[in-house]
C-alpha positions in Angstrom: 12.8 58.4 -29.8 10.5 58.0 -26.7 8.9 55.2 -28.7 12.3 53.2 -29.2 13.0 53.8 -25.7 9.8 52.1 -24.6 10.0 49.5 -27.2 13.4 49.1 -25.6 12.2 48.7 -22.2 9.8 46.5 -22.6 12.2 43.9 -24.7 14.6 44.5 -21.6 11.7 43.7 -18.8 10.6 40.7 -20.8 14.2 39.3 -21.4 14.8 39.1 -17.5 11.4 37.4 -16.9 12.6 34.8 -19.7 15.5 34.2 -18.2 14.2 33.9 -14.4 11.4 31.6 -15.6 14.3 29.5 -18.0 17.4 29.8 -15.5 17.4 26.3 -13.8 16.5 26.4 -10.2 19.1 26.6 -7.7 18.9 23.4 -5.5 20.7 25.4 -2.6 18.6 28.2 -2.4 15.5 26.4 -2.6 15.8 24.4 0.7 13.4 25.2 3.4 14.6 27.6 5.9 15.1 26.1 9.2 14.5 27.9 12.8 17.5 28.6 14.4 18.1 27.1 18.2 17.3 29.8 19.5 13.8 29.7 18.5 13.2 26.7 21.4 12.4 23.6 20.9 9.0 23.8 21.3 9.2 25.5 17.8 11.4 23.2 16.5 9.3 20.2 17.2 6.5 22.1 15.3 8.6 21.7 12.5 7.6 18.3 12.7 4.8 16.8 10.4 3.2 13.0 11.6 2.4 9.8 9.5 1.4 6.7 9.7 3.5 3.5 8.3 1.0 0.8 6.3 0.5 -2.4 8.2 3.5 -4.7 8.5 4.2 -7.7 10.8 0.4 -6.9 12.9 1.5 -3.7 13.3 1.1 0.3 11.9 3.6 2.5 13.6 2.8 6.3 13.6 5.9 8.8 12.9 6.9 12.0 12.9 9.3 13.7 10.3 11.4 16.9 9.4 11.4 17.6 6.1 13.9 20.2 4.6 13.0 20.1 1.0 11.6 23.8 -0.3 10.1 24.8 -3.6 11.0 23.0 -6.4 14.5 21.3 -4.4 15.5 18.2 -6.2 18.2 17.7 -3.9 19.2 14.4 -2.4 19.4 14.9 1.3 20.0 12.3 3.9 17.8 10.5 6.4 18.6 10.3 10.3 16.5 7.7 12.4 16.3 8.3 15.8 14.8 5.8 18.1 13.5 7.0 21.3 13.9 4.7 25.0 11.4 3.1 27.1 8.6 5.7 28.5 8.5 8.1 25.4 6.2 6.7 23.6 2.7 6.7 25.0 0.6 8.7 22.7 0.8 9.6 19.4 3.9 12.6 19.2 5.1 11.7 22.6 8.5 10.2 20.6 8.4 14.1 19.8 7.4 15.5 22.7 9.5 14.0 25.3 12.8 14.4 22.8 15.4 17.2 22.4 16.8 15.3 18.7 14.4 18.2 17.0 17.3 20.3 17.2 18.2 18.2 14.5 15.7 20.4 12.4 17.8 23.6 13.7 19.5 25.7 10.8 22.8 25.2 12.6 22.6 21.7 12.8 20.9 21.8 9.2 23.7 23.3 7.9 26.5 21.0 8.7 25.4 18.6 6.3 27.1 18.3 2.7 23.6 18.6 1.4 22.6 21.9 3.5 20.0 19.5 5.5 18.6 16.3 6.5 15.0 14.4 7.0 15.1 13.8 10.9 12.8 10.5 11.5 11.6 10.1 14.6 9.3 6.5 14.8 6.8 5.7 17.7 6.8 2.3 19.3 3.0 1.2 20.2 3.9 2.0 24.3 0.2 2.2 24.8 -0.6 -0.9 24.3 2.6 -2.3 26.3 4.8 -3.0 22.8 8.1 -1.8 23.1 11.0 -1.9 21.0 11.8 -5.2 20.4 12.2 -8.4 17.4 8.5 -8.1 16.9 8.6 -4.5 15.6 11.4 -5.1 13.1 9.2 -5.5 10.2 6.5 -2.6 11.3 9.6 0.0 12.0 11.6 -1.2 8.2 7.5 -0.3 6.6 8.1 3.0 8.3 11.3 3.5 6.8 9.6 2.1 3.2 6.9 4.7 3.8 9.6 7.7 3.9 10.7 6.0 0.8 8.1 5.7 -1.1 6.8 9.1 -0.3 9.7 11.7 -0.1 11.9 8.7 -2.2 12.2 11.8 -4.4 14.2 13.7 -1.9 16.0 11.1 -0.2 19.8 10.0 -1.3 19.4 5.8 -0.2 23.0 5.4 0.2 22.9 8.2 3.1 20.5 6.5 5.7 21.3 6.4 9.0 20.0 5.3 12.4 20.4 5.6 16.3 18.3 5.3 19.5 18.7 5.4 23.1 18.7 2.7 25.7 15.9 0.5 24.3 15.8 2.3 21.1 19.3 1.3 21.1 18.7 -2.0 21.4 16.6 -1.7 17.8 19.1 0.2 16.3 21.3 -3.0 16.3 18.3 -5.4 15.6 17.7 -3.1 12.7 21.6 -3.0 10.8 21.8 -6.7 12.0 18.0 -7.4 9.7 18.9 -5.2 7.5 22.0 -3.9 7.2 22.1 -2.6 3.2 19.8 -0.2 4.1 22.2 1.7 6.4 25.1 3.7 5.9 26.3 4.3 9.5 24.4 3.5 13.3 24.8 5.3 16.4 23.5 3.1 19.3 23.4 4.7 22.6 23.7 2.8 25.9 23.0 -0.4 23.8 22.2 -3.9 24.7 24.0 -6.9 25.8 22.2 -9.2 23.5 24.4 -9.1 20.1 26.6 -12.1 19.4 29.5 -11.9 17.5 27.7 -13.7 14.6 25.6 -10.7 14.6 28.2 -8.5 14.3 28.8 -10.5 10.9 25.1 -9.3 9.1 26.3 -5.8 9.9 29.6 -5.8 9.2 29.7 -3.1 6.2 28.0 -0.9 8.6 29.7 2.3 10.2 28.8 2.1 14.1 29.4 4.7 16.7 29.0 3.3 19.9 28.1 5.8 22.8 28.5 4.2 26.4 29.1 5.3 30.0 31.7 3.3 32.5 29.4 4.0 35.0 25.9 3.2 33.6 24.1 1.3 35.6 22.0 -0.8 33.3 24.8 -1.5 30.3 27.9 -2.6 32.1 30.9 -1.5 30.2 33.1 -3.9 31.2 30.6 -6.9 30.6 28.5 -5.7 28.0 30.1 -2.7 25.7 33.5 -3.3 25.4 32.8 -7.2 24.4 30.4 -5.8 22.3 32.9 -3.2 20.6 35.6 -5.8 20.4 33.5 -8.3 18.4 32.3 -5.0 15.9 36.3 -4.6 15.6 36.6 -8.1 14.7 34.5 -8.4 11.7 33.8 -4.3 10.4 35.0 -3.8 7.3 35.9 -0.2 7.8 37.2 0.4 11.2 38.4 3.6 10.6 35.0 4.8 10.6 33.5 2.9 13.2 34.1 5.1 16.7 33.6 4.7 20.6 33.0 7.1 22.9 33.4 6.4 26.3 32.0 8.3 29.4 32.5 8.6 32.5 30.2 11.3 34.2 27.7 12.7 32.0 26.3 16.1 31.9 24.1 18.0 30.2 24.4 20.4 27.3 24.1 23.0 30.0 26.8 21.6 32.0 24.6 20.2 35.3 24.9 16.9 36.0 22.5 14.4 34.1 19.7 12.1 35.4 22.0 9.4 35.7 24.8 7.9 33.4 22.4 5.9 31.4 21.2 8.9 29.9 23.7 10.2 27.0 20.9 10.9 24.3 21.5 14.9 25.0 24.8 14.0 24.1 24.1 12.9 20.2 20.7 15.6 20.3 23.8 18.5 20.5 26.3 17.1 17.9 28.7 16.0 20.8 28.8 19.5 21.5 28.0 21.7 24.9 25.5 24.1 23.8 28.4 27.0 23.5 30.0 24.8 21.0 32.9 23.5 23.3 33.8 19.8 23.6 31.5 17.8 25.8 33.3 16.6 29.2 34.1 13.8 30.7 34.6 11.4 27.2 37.2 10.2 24.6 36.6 8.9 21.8 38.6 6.1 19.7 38.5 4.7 16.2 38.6 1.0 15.2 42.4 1.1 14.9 42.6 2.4 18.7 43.3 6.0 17.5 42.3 9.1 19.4 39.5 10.9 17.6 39.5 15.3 18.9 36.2 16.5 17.8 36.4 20.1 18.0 33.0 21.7 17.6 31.1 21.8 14.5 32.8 18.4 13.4 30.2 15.7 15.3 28.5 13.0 14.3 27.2 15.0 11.5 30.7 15.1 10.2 31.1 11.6 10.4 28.1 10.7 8.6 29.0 13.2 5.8 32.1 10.7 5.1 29.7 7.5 4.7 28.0 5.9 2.3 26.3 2.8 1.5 25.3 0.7 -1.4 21.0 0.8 -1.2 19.4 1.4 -4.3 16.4 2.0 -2.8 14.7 -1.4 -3.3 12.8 -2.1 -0.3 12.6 -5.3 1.3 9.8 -7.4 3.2 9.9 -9.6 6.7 12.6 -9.6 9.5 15.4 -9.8 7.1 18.7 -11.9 9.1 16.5 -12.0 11.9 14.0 -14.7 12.3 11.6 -14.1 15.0 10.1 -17.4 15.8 6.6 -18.8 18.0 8.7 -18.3 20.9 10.4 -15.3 20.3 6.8 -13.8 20.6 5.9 -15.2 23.8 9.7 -13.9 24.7 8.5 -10.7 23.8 5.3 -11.0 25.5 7.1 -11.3 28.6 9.8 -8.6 28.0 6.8 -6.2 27.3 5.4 -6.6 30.6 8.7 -6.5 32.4 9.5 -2.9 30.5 5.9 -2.1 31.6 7.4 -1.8 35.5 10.0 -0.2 34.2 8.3 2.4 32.6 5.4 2.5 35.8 9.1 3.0 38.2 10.5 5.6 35.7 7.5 7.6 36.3 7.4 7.8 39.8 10.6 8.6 40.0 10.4 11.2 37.4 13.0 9.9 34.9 
C-alpha cells in the first residue's frame, strides 16, 4: 500500500511539473514589474537603459529606453517618443536626467495601457556640439527609431507608435509625422512651432495630433501661431474626432504651484493630464476636431487616447528625410539656427530655466 501511495505521488508531482513546463506562458504575467510613483523618479529614470542609433544623415544619436517586456513576454506593446526642448541635452542621459516623462515607466502609468505597458523612448539631440533639433536630425532621429525596431522589433506592435516633444522637441515632432508620417499612429506636440504650412498638414494628414498650447506663452503665440496651425490640421485630417486641442491659460504644476512660465506644459503630458492626486489639471479645455468638448476625468489621458489609435506601418523602415527635403541651404539655415538656440540655451541657464 505505502508503495502504491508513493508510486502515486510521484506520478502526481511529475504530472504538475509537465504541465507548468507545457502550459503556454501567460503574456500578462510575464511583463516586467514597474516601480510605482512613489518610488521617485530618480528610481524611475534608473529604469532606463541607453543606446546608441547607427550613423545616419552625419549623425549617431544616443538614447535612452524603458523596456517593459519580462521573461519570455511575446506581447506587442506600444512605443511612446518623447522629445525633449532646448537645454536638456548636453551630455549623454541629460534627455533623462533633466525629464519627469520617466513616470511614463511608473506601474500606474504602465497599467493604463491596453497592453499592460509601453517602451518609453527618450532620444538625445547632439546639444554638445551646438546641434539641436532641427531638419538636419530627421534622418539620424528616424535611425533611432529603426534601431528600437530592429532590436526590440520583437516586442513592439508598429501600428502603435507614437511621438511628442516640448518646445523645440515639438517642433521635430511635426517635422517627424510631416517626413514620415506611416510610421506614426498619433503625435502630441507641445508648445509647437510656427513653421508648418498647410501643405504640410497634407503629408500628415492620417495622423492623430493632440495639440498642447498656452494663450499666454510667450514664445508660440496662440492667436498667430497655434490656432492657424490647428485650423489648417482640421482642414485636411482625416480623423478629426481623434485629433484634440488643449488650450491653457495659466499653467501649473502637478503639485499645483505655479509653473516656470506658460511655455512650459511638458509636466502636463509627463502626469497623463492629471494633478498628481488624480484630479483634472486646471486652467485648460480641451476640444476635438468637430469643436466638441472633450472631459477627461482622471485615469482617461492621453494614454486613453492613444489606446483608441492605430496606424497602418508594417514595420518596413525607410531611409533619408522622407517628404522633407533638406537642401544646401537648409544646412547653412540650420547652421545659423544652432547658434541662435546656443544664446538661448547660455540665457536659460542663467536664469535657471
Amino acid at each position: 500500500m505505502k508503495t502504491m501511495k508513493k508510486a502515486l505521488a510521484i506520478f502526481i508531482s511529475l504530472s504538475i511539473c509537465l504541465l507548468v513546463l507545457v502550459a503556454p506562458t501567460s503574456a500578462a504575467g510575464s511583463r516586467k514589474p514597474a516601480l510605482l510613483t512613489s518610488a521617485g523618479i530618480e528610481a524611475l529614470r534608473d529604469e532606463f537603459d541607453h543606446d546608441v542609433a547607427p550613423e545616419a544623415g552625419g549623425h549617431a544619436l544616443d538614447y535612452a529606453y524603458y523596456s517593459p517586456v519580462g521573461h519570455n513576454d511575446n506581447t506587442k506593446y506600444p512605443l511612446v517618443i518623447f522629445l525633449h526642448g532646448i537645454g536638456h541635452a548636453d551630455y549623454v542621459g541629460a534627455q533623462l536626467d533633466d525629464s519627469d516623462f520617466p513616470y511614463w515607466a511608473s506601474a500606474e502609468l504602465q497599467s493604463r495601457f491596453d497592453e499592460g505597458g509601453a517602451f518609453i523612448l527618450l532620444p538625445r539631440a547632439p546639444e554638445h556640439k551646438l546641434i539641436y533639433w532641427g531638419e538636419t536630425l530627421i534622418e539620424p532621429l528616424r535611425a533611432v527609431i529603426d534601431d528600437m525596431l530592429e532590436k526590440h522589433g520583437d516586442n513592439i506592435d508598429p501600428t502603435k507608435i507614437f511621438i511628442g516633444g516640448s518646445s523645440a522637441g515639438g517642433e521635430m515632432t511635426w517635422n517627424m509625422i510631416i517626413a514620415f508620417p506611416e510610421y506614426f499612429a498619433g503625435a502630441f506636440p507641445i508648445a509647437g512651432t510656427g513653421t508648418v504650412t498647410e501643405s504640410d498638414t497634407l503629408y500628415c494628414s492620417d495622423v492623430a495630433i493632440w495639440m498642447i498650447a498656452s494663450k499666454k506663452d510667450p514664445i508660440i503665440n496662440y492667436s498667430t501661431i497655434t490656432m492657424p496651425l490647428w485650423n489648417n490640421v482640421l482642414k485636411h485630417n482625416s480623423q478629426p474626432q481623434n485629433c484634440r486641442l488643449s488650450s491653457f491659460e495659466n499653467v501649473v504644476e502637478p503639485a499645483g504651484g505655479s509653473a516656470s512660465d506658460n511655455h512650459h506644459m511638458a509636466k502636463v503630458v509627463t502626469y497623463d493630464l492629471h494633478m498628481l492626486d488624480g484630479s483634472t489639471y486646471p486652467n485648460v479645455t480641451t476640444i476635438d476636431g468637430n469643436g466638441l468638448k472633450v472631459n477627461l476625468i482622471s485615469p482617461n489621458g492621453m494614454i486613453s487616447w492613444m489606446n483608441g489609435l492605430s496606424s497602418d506601418f508594417d514595420g518596413i523602415t525607410s531611409e533619408g528625410t522622407g517628404n522633407i527635403d533638406v537642401s544646401i541651404f537648409d544646412s547653412i539655415l540650420g547652421i545659423f539656427r544652432n547658434f541662435i538656440l546656443k544664446i538661448v540655451n547660455i540665457i536659460q541657464r542663467i536664469l535657471g530655466l
